[in-house]
FIGUVO-861274 format. One record per atom (N, C-alpha, C): residue number from 0; residue in one letter; atom name; x, y, z. Coordinates in steps of 0.02 Angstrom, whole numbers, plus 32768, in hexadecimal, padded with zeros to 4 digits. Example, Ala and Ser with C-alpha at 12.3 -4.5 7.8 and 13.67 -1.06 7.14 Angstrom:
n:0, res:A, atom:N, u:8294, v:7EE4, w:8186
n:0, res:A, atom:CA, u:8267, v:7F1F, w:8186
n:0, res:A, atom:C, u:8294, v:7F5B, w:8186
n:1, res:S, atom:N, u:8282, v:7F90, w:8162
n:1, res:S, atom:CA, u:82AC, v:7FCB, w:8165
n:1, res:S, atom:C, u:8285, v:8002, w:818A
END
This chain:
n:0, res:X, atom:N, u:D87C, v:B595, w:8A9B
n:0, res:X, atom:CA, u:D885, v:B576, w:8A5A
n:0, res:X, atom:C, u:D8B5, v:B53C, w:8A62
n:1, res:X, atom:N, u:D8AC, v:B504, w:8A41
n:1, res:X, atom:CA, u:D8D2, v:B4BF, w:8A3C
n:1, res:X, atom:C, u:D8F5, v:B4C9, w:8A06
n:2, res:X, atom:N, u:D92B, v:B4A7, w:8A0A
n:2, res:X, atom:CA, u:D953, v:B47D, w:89CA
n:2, res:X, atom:C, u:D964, v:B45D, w:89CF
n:3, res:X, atom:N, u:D955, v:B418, w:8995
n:3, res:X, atom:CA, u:D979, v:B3E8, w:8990
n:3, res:X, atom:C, u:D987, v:B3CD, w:895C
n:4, res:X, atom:N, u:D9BD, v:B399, w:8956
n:4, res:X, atom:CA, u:D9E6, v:B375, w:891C
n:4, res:X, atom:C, u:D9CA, v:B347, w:8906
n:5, res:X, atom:N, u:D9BC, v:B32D, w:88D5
n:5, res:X, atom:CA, u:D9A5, v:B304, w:88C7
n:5, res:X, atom:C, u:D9C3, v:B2EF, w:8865
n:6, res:X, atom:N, u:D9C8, v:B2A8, w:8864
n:6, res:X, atom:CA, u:D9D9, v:B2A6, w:8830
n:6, res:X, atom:C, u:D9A4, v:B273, w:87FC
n:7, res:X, atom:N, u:D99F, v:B28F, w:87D3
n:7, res:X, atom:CA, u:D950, v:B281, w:879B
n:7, res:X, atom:C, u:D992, v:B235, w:876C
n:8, res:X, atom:N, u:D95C, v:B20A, w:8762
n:8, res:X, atom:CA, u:D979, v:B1DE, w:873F
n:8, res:X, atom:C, u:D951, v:B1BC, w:8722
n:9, res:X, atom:N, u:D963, v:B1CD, w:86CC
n:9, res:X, atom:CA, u:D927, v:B1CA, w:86A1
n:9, res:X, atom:C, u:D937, v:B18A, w:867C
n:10, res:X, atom:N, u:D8FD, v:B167, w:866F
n:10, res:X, atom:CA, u:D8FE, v:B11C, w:8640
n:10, res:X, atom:C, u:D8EF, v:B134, w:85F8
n:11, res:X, atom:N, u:D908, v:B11D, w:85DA
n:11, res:X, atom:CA, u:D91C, v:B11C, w:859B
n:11, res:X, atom:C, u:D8D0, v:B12C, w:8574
n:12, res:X, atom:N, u:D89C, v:B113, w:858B
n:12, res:X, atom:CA, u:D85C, v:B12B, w:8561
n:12, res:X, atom:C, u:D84E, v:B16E, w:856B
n:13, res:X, atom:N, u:D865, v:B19A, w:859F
n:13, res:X, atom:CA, u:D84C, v:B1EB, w:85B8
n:13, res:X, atom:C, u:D884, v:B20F, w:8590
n:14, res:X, atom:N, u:D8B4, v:B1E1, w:856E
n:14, res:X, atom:CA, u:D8EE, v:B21D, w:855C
n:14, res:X, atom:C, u:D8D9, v:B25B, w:8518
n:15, res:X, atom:N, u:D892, v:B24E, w:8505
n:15, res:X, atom:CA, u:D879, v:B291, w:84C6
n:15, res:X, atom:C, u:D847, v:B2AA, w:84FA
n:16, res:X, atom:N, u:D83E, v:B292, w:8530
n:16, res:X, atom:CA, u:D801, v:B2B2, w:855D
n:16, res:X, atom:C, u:D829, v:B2F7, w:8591
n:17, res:X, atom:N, u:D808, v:B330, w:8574
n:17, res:X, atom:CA, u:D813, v:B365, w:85AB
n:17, res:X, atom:C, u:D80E, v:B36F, w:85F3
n:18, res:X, atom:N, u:D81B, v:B350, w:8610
n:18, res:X, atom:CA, u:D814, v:B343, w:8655
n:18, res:X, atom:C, u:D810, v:B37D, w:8677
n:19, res:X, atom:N, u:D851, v:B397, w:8682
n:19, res:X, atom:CA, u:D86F, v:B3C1, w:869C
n:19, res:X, atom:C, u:D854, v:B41B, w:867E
n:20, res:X, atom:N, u:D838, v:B428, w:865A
n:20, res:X, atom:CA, u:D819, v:B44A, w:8640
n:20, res:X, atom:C, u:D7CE, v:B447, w:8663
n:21, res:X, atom:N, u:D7AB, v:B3FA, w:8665
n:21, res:X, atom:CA, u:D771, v:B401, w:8688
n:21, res:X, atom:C, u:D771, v:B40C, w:86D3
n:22, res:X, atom:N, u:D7A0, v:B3FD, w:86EC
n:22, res:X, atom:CA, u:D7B4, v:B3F2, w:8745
n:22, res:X, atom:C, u:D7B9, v:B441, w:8743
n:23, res:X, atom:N, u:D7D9, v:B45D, w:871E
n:23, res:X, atom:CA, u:D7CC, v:B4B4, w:8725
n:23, res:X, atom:C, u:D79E, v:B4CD, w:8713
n:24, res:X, atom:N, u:D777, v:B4BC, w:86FA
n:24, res:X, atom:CA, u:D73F, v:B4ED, w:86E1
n:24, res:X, atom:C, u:D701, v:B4CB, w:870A
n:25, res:X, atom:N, u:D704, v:B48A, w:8737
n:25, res:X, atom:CA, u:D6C4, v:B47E, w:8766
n:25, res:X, atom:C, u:D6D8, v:B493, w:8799
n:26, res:X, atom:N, u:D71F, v:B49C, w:87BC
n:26, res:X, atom:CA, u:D724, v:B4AF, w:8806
n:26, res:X, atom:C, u:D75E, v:B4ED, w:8800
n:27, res:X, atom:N, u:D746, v:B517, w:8832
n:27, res:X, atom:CA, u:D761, v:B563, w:881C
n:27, res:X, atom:C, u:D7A3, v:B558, w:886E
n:28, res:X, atom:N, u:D7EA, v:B53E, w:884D
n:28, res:X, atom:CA, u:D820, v:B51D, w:8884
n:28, res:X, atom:C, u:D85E, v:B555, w:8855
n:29, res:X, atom:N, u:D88E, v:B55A, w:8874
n:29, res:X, atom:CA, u:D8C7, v:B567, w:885B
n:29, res:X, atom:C, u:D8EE, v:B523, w:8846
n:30, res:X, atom:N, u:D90E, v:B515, w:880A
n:30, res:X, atom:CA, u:D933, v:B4EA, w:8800
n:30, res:X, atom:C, u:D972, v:B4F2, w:87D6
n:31, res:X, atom:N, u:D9B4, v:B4D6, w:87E9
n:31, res:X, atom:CA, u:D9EB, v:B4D9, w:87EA
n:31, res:X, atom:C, u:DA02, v:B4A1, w:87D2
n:32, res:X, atom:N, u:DA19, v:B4A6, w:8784
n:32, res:X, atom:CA, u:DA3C, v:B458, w:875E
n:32, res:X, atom:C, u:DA82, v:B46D, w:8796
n:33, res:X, atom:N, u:DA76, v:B436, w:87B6
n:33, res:X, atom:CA, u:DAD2, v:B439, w:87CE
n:33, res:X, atom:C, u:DB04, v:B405, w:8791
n:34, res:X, atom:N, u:DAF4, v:B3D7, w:8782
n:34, res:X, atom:CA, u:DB1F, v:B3A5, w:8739
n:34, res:X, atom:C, u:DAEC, v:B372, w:8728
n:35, res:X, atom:N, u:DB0A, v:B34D, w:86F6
n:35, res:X, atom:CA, u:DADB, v:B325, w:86E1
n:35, res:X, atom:C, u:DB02, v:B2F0, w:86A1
n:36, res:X, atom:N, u:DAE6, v:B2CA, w:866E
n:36, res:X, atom:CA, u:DAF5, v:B294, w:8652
n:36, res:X, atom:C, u:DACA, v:B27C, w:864C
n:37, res:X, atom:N, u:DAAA, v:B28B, w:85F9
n:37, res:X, atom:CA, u:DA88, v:B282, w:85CC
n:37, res:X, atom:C, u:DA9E, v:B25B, w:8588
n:38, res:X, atom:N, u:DA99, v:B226, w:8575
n:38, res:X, atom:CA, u:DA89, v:B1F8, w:8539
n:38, res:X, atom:C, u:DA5B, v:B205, w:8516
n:39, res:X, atom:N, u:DA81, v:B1D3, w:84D9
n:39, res:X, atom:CA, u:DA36, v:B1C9, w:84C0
n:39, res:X, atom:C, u:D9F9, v:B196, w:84DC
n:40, res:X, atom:N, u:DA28, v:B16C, w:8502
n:40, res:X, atom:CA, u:D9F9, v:B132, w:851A
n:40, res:X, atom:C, u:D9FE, v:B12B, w:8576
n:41, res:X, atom:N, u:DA0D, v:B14F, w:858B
n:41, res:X, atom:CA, u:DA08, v:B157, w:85BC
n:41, res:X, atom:C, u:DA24, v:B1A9, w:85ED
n:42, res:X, atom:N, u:DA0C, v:B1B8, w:861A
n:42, res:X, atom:CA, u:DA2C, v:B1EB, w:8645
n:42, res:X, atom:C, u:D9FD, v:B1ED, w:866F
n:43, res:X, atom:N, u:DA37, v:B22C, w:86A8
n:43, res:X, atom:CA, u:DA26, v:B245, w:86F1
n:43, res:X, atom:C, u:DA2B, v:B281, w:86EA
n:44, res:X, atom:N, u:DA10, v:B2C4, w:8720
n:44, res:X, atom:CA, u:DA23, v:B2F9, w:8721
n:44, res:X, atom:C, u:DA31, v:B30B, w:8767
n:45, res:X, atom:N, u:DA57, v:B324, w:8789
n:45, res:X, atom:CA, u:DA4F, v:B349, w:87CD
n:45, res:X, atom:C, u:DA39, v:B394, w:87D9
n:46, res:X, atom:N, u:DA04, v:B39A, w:8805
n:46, res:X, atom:CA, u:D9EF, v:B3D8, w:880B
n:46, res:X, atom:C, u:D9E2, v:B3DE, w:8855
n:47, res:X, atom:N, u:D9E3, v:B41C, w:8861
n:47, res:X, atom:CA, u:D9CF, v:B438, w:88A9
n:47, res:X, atom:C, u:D98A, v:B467, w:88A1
n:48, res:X, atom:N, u:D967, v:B452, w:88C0
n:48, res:X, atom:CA, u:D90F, v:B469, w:88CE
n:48, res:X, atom:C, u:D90E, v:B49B, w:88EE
n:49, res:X, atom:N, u:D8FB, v:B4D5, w:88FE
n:49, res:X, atom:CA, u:D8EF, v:B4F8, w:8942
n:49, res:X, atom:C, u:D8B5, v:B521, w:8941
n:50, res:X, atom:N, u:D896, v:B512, w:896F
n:50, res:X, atom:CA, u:D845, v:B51F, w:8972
n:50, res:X, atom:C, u:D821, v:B4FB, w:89AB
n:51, res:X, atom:N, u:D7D6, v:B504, w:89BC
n:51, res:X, atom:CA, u:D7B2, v:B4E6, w:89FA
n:51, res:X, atom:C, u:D7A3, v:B4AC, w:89E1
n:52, res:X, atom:N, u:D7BC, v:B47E, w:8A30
n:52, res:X, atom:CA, u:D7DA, v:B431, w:8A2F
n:52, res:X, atom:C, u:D790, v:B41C, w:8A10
n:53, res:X, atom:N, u:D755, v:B421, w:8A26
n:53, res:X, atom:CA, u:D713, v:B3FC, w:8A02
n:53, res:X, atom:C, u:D726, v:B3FD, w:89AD
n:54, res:X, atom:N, u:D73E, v:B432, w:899B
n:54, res:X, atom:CA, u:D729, v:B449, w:895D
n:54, res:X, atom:C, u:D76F, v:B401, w:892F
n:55, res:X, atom:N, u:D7A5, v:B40A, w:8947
n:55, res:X, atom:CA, u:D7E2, v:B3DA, w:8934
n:55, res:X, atom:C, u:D7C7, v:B38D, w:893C
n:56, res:X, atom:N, u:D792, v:B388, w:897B
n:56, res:X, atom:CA, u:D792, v:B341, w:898C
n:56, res:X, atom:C, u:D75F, v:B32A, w:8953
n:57, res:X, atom:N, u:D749, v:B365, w:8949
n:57, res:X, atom:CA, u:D706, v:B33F, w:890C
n:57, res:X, atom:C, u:D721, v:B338, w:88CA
n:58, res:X, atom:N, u:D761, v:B386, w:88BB
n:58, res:X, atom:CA, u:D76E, v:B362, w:8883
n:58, res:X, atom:C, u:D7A5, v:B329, w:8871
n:59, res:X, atom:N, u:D7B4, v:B30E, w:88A8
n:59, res:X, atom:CA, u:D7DF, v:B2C8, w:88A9
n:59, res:X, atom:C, u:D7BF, v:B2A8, w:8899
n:60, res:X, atom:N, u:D772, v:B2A7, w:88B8
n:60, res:X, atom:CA, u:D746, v:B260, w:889A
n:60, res:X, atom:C, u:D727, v:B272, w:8855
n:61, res:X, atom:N, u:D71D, v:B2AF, w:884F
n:61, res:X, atom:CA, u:D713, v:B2AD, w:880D
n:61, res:X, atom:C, u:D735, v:B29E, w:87CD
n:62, res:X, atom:N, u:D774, v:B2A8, w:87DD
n:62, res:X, atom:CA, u:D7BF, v:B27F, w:87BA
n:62, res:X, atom:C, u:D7B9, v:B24A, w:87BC
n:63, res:X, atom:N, u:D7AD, v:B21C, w:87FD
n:63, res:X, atom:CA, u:D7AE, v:B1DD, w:87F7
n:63, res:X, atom:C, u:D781, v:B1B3, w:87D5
n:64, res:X, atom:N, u:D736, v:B1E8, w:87D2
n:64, res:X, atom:CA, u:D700, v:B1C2, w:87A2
n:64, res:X, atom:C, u:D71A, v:B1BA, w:8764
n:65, res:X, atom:N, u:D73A, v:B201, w:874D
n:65, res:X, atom:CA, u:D742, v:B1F2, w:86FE
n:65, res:X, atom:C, u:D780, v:B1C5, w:86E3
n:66, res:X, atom:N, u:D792, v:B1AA, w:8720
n:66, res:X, atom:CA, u:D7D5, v:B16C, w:8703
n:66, res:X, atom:C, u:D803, v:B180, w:871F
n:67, res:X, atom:N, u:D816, v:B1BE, w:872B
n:67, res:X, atom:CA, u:D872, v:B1D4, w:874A
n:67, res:X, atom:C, u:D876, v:B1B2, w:878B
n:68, res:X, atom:N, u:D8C1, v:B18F, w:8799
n:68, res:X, atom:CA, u:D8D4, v:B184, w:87C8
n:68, res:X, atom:C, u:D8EC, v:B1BC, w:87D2
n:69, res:X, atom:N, u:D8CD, v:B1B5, w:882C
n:69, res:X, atom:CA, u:D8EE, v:B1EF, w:885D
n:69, res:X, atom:C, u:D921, v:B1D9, w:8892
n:70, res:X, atom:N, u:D95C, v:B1FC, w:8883
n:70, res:X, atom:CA, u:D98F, v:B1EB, w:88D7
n:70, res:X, atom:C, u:D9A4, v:B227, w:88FA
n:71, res:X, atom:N, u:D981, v:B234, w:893B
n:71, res:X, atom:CA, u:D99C, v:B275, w:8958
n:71, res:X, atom:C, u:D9E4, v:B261, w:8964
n:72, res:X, atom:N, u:DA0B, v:B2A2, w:8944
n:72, res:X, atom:CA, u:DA45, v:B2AA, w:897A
n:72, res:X, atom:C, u:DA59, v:B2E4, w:8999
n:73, res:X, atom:N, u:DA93, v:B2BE, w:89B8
n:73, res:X, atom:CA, u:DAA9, v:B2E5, w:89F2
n:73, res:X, atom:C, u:DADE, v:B30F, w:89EC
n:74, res:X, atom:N, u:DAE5, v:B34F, w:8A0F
n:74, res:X, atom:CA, u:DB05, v:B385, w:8A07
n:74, res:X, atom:C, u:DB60, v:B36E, w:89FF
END
């Protein structure tokens, strides 16, 4: 099993869009709000993923289709 950090950074049009709600309910990962900073007109969240690396790598791109900037970080 993998984990990794990664921090979601949402543009101001996704901020009534459930994202994070759909990223759980299409890919079956453990996820961990580690902090975050949310607006009304802008925010980020940090979370840690852990689950099989195919399954994380797809849903990065699937994040990235729907608008979220993604930045892995580091431990």
């Amino acid at each position: 099993m993998l984990s990794q950090s990664v921090r979601l950074i949402f543009p101001p049009n996704l901020h009534d869009e459930p994202i994070i709600n759909k990223l759980l309910r299409r890919y079956s990962y453990t996820v961990n709000i580690l902090r975050a900073n949310v607006t009304s007109d802008q925010g980020w969240i940090d979370i840690q993923i852990s689950g099989k690396a195919p399954e994380i790598e797809e849903s990065l791109s699937w994040l990235r289709e729907q608008g979220v900037e993604v930045v892995l970080l580091t431990s």
